[in-house]
Each structure stands twice: as C-alpha cells, then as structure tokens.
N, C-alpha and C positions, 0 to 999 in steps of 0.2 A: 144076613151076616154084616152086611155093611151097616144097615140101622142099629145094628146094636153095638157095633163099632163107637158109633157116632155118639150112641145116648149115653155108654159106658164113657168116654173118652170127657163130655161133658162136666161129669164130675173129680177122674180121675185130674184136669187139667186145673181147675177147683181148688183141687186136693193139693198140688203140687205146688201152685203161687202161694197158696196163705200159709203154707207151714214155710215159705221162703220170707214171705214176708212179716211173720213172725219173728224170726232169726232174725230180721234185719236190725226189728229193734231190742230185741235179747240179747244183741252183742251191743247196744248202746249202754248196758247196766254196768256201775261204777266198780261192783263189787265183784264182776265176773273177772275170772284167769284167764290168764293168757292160754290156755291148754283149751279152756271151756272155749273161747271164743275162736280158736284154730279148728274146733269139732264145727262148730255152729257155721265158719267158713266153706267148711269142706261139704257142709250136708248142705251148703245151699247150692255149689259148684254140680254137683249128684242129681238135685233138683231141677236145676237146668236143663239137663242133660234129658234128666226125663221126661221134661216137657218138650224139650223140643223132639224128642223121639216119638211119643205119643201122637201130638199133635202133627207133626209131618207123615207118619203112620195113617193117620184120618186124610189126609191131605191125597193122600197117595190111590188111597183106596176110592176118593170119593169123585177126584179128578183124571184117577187114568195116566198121569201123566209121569214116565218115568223119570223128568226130570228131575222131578223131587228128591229124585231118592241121589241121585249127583250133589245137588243143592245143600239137599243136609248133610251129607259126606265133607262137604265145604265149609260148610257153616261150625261143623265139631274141629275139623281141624284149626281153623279160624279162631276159635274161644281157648282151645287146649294151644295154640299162641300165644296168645293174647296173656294169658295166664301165664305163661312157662317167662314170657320176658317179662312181666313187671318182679316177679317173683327172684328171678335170678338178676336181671340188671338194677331195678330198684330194691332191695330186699327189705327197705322199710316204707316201701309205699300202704297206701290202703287198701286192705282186700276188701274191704266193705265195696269202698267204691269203683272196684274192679268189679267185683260181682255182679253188682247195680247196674254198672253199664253194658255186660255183655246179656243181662235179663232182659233186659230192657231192650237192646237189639233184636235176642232170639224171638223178642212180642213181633218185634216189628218184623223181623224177617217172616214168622208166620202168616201176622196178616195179610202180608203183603204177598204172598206167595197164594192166598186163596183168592186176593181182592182181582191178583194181575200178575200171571209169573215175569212177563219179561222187565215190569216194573223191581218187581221182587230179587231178579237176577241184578239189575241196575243197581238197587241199592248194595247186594251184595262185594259187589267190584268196588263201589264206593267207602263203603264200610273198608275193604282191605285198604286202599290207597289214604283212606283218615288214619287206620291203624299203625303205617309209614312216619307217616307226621306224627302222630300222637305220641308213639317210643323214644323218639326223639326230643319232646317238648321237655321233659322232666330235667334231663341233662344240660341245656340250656338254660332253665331256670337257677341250676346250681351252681352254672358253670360261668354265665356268666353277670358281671357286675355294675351294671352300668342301664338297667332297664328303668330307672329311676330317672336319668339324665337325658331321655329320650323326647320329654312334654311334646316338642314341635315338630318331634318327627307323627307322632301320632295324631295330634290335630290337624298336619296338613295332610297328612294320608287318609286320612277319616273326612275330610270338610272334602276331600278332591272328590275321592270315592265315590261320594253320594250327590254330589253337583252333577258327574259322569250319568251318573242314575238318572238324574231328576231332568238331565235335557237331551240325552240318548236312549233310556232307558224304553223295555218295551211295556207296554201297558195288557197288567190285568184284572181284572175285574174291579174294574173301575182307579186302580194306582201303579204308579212305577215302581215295578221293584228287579225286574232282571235285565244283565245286559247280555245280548243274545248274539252270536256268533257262529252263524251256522247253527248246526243241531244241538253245538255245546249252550249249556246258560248261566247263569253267574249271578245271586245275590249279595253285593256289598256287603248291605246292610248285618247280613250275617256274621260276617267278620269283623265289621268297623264297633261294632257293638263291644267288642272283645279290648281293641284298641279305646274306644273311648274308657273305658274303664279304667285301662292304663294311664291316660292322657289325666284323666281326672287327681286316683293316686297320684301320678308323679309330681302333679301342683298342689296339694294338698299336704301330703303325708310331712312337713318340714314348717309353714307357714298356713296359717286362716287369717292372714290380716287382712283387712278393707280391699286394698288393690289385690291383692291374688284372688281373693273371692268373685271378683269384678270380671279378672280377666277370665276366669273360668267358667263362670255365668255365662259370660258372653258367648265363648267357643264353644260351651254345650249349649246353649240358645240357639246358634248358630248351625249345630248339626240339626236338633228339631225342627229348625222353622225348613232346611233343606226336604227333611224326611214328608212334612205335612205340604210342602209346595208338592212334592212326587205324590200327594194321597195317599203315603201311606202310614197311616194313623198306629195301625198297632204295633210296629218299632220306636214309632215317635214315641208312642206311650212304654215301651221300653225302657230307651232312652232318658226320659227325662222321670219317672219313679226312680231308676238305677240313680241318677246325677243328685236328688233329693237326699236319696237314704245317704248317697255317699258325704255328702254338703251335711246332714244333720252328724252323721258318726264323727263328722270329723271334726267339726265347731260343738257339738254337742247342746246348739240352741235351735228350741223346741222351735222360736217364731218362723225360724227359713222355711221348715218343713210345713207351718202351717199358712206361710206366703205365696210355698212352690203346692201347694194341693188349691189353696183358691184358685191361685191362676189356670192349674189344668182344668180344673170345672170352667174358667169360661172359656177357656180354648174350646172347651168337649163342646157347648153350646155355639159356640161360634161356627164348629166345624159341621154341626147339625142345619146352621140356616144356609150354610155357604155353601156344604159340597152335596152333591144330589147324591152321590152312591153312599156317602153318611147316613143321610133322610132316611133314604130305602133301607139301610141294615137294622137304625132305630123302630121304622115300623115293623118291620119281620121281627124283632124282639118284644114289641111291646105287643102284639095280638098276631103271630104268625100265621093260626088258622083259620083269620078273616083274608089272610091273603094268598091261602098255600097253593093258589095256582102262577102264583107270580115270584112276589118280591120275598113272602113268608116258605116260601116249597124248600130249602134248603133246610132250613129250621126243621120244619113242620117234619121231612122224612127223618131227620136225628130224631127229633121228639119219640119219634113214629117206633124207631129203631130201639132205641133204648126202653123204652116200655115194653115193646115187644119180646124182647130178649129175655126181661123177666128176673130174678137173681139167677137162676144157673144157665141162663142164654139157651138158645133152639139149635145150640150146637153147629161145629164148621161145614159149611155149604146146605144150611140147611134153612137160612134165612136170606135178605133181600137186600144185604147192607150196599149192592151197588146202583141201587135208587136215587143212593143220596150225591148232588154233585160234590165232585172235590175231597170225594171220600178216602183215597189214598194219603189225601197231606189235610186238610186244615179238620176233616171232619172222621179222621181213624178212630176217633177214640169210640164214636157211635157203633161203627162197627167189629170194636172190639166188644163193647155193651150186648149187643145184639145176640152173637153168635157165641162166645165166651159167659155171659153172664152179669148180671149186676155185680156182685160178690167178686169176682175176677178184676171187672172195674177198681172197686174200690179200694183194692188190693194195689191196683197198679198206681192208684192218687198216693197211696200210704208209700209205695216203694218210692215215687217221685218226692213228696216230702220228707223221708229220711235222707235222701243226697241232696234235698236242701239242708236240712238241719246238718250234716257232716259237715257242708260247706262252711255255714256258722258257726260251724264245733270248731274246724280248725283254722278259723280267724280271729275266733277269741283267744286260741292258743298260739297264737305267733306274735311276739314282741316286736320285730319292727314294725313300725308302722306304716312306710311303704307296701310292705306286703299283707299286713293286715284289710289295708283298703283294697286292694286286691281281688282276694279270699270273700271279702266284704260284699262287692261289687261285681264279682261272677256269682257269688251266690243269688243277690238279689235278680240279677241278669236271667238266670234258671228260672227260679221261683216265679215271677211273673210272665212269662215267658209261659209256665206251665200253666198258672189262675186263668191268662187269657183266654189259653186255648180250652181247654176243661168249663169255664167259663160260658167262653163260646155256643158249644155245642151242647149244653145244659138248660139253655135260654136264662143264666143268670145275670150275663153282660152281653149286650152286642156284639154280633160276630166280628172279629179284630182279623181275620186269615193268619191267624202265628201259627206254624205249625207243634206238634206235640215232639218235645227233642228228645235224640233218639229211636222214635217210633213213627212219627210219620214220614213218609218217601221222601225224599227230596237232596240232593246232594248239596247244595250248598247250606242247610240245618243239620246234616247229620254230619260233615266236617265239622265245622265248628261249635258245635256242642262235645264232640272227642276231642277240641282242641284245647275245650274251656275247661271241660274233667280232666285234660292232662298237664294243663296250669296249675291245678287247685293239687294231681296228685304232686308233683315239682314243688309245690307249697308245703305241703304232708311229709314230703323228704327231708325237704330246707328242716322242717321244723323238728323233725324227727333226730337229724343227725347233730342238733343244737344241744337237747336236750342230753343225748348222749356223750358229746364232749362235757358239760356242765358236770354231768355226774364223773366223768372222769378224773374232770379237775377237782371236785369234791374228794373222790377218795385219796387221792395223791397226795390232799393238804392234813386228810386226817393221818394217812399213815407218816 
C-alpha cells in the first residue's frame, strides 16, 4: 500500500508543480484580464495546497511519524495567513509573488521534513517570526520617506557587520560566516547584502559624477575585500555582481561593467593560488570523480543524486539524498533532484526565474529612481544568489556554499530573502498606488 502510495504520489506531485508553474508565466501575458489572471491565482493557491497534502501524506505513511501530520496543520494555517494579510492589508500587493514565495516554502518545508524533522520544525518557527517582519516591511516602505538620506547609516552598518564577522566569526568549511552565541547563530552577511544594496541606491540614484562613483567604489570595495579576508567568496561574489549591475544601470557605461568583470576574474585566480579551500573546491569541479573519496565526495554524491533520481525522481524516502554533506542548506536542491525528479527540478529553476523576472518587471516600472535601483539590486541579489547555488550543485561552477533562498534550512537565508520579497512587495504597492492616483488625476482633468 505504501509502495504504491509512493509511486502514485511521484507523479501526482509532477503533476501539481508544472501546471503551477505554468500559470506562473500565463499570468505574465500582456493581453490576459484581470478576472483570467485572478482564476490563474487562485488555481495555483489550490495547487499548493495539494501538494503539500499529498506529499506530507507520503511523508506520514513512510516515516511513522505523527508529527507530520501537526506540522502540516501548521504549515496550512501558516500560508492561509500569510495570504488573508497581504490581501486585506496590502490589497494591491503581488499575488504572483505571494504565491511564489509560499511554494517555494511548502518545497522547503517538505524536504526538510523528510531530510530532518526537527531541522524541518526549526525552519518552521523561523519561517513564522520572518512572516512577523515581512507584514510589516511593505508599510514602512510607504510610510516612510527618508530611506534615500540614510547612505552612512548603511555603509557603517554593513562595513561593522562583516569586520564583526571576519575577526569573531566562527569558521566553517573552510570561511567565516556566523557569529555564534550559544546555540543561537547569526549570518551578517545575509542581511548586510540587503543594506548594501540600499547604500549603493542611495549614492547613486541623484548623481554618477567622478567623486560619487569614487566614493562608492571604495565602500563596496571595501565590504568585498572584508568578505574575502573571512573566505567567504560566494557573498563576495554577490556583493560585487550586485554593485556592477547597479554601477552599469545607473551610469549606463558599458566600459565599468567590463572593468569590474576583469577584475573579478583576477580576484577568482588570485583567490585559487592563495586560499587552500578555493584549490580544493576548484578541483572537486573540474574532475570530482578522480577525487570522490576526498575533496570531489560532495560533488561526486550531488552528481550521484541527481542522475539517479531520473526525470520523475525514485520518489520520497525512497532514495539516499542524505549521503550528501550539507544536504539540508548548500546541496537541497540535489535532493530535491533525487526523490522528486528532474522535471520537478526544473520546474522549481522556472518558478525561481519568474521572481526574478517580476523583480525586473517591477523596476522597470517604477519611476523614481531611487527605488528603481532598489527593485534593481534585490533582484540581481536573488538571481545570483540562485545561478550560484543551482550552479553549484550541477558541477557548472564551483561550489560557492550560497544556500538556495527560500528552500534551503537555515534561518538567517530564509529571513532575509522574506525580508527582500517584502521590499520588492512595498515597491509593487509604492508603484501601484502611483499609478492609481495618475489615473485619477487623469479623469478629473478630462471631466
């Protein structure tokens, strides 16, 4: 009964992401109504729901373990929240990227609930106290006016931040990235990435002359060379993609972008002679299975996983996905490959590329310019953030440990990734209730 649970559940689960993610971009078409695009909403809210019932159904049956069935009682009331406030308190927020983000959870919540319940419960609790924060960010972005005027509160919060890191910080796998207090832990770098972003806009968005460009160089120079003194290379490479794109949107000359992409290729070379755990991640990429008992075994078990899994995956608990180290944060997506499917995979890159393209959708559409750099620069923030990690664990770039936002474990990435969707939804408001004065003021002058 259980097997066939499992084999059924396989495709039914299949079945349920790709008609979500379908919709995702069915509702991006110019020519669709608002009525079509409220149906296309709703059937993806439906979809959710039935995956996560399915899927924690298999969970339940296959682990014994009655807490699931708590768990997802939590988890439903949780989304039917989550939903009920942006809907009544912002009512011209984005369903789209409501939706997104609580799909994207319930992935996470599942894997995580077969990979490791009490990790699974952790993120849960976590997830509720970002959703705290997150209702509240929208309101503050409208309300108030002065985020513009803040430049040096943001580069010394950001420069302290990560100096805290780089000479307190606890070391792992090979870089500094948390500051650990007790059993609680704390990555900066997760938040300061949010703040630099700001820090950048707010020098930008008004002047590109010689000395601002200078001084802003400098202060983002300055957070990267902190991030690469701690080893940890793949915020730095964050960081400094994000400070490019923002430098080229905002001067609109090509030569910065192709000054600041030389330079990171000899940083990347530099960082290869200089730091040993670099070496080692470059060899595990460039021939993992000459090394898979050592330096290449992380790689080598993703490899292992994602092949194995097949396009419609060997089904939950029915594979090996905790082989792999570090499988709950830098390497989930393998195990969602695995047991899920290829086809489910690539469903989940297409859901993660549509909330980037949204983000670039509504940065093209907001006229200040302050906040367009914003919208700009949380976007690009995601988006690599996501190549990294996907990246990663595909052997197309060396492993960078970014985790996958939204979906992998970890409480200080799955805060601030709700913090940074709840900027961008605070953007969607802004922009929204702009447009709606304009037309007001429109019909007033024609009547």
């Amino acid at each position: 009964m259980i097997q066939i649970l499992v084999n059924v559940s396989r495709f039914t689960l299949i079945l349920f992401f790709a008609i979500y993610t379908f919709d995702c971009f069915a509702a991006f078409r110019n020519r669709i109504s608002e009525e079509r695009q409220e149906y296309l909403y709703h059937k993806q809210t439906i979809l959710m729901y039935l995956f996560l019932i399915n899927a924690n159904a298999v969970l339940l049956f296959c682990s014994q373990d009655t807490r699931v069935i708590a768990l997802l009682a939590c988890e439903i009331i949780y989304f039917i929240v989550t939903m009920i406030v942006f809907k009544n308190f912002y009512p011209n927020s984005s369903k789209s990227l409501v939706n997104n983000m609580c799909m994207l959870l319930s992935i996470s919540f599942v894997i995580l609930t077969r990979l490791d319940m009490d990790k699974a419960i952790r993120q849960f609790v976590l997830a509720v106290a970002a959703l705290v924060i997150s209702c509240l960010i929208p309101l503050f972005i409208q309300k108030v006016k002065f985020w513009d005027k803040l430049k040096y509160f943001y580069a010394v919060v950001g420069i302290l931040g990560l100096a805290v890191v780089c000479v307190a910080g606890s070391t792992s796998y090979g870089a500094k990235l948390n500051i650990s207090i007790g059993s609680f832990s704390l990555q900066p770098s997760e938040f300061i990435k949010i703040l630099f972003v700001f820090y950048i806009a707010s020098m930008l968005f008004e002047a590109t002359d010689q000395k601002t460009l200078l001084i802003t160089s400098g202060v983002a120079l300055l957070h990267v060379l902190i991030l690469v003194a701690s080893r940890d290379l793949g915020s730095a490479g964050i960081f400094f993609i994000t400070y490019l794109c923002m430098i080229y949107v905002a001067t609109r000359r090509f030569l910065y972008l192709l000054g600041g992409i030389a330079c990171m290729f000899l940083g990347l070379v530099s960082a290869y002679f200089v730091m040993s755990h670099v070496h080692t991640r470059v060899i595990a990429w460039l021939n993992p299975l000459a090394y898979a008992d050592n330096e290449g075994y992380q790689v080598t078990q993703s490899l292992f996983a994602i092949g194995t899994g097949g396009w419609f995956g060997s089904g939950l608990y029915q594979g090996m996905p905790t082989k792999i180290p570090v499988v709950t944060k830098d390497f989930v997506f393998s195990a969602i490959s695995e047991e899920l499917g290829g086809v489910f995979a690539l469903c989940l890159i297409l859901v993660c590329i549509s909330c980037f393209l949204m983000f670039l959708n509504i940065a093209m559409q907001i006229r200040d310019p302050f906040y367009k750099l914003i919208a700009l620069g949380l976007g690009v923030v995601y988006g690599i953030q996501v190549f990294l990690t996907l990246g990663g664990v595909t052997k197309f770039i060396p492993s960078t440990g970014v985790t996958l936002p939204l979906v992998s474990y970890g409480g200080s990435s799955l805060i601030s990734t709700m913090i940074l969707f709840a900027i961008i939804q605070g953007l969607y408001v802004r922009k929204s209730e702009e447009v709606t004065k304009n037309e007001t003021k429109k019909r007033r002058r024609v009547r």
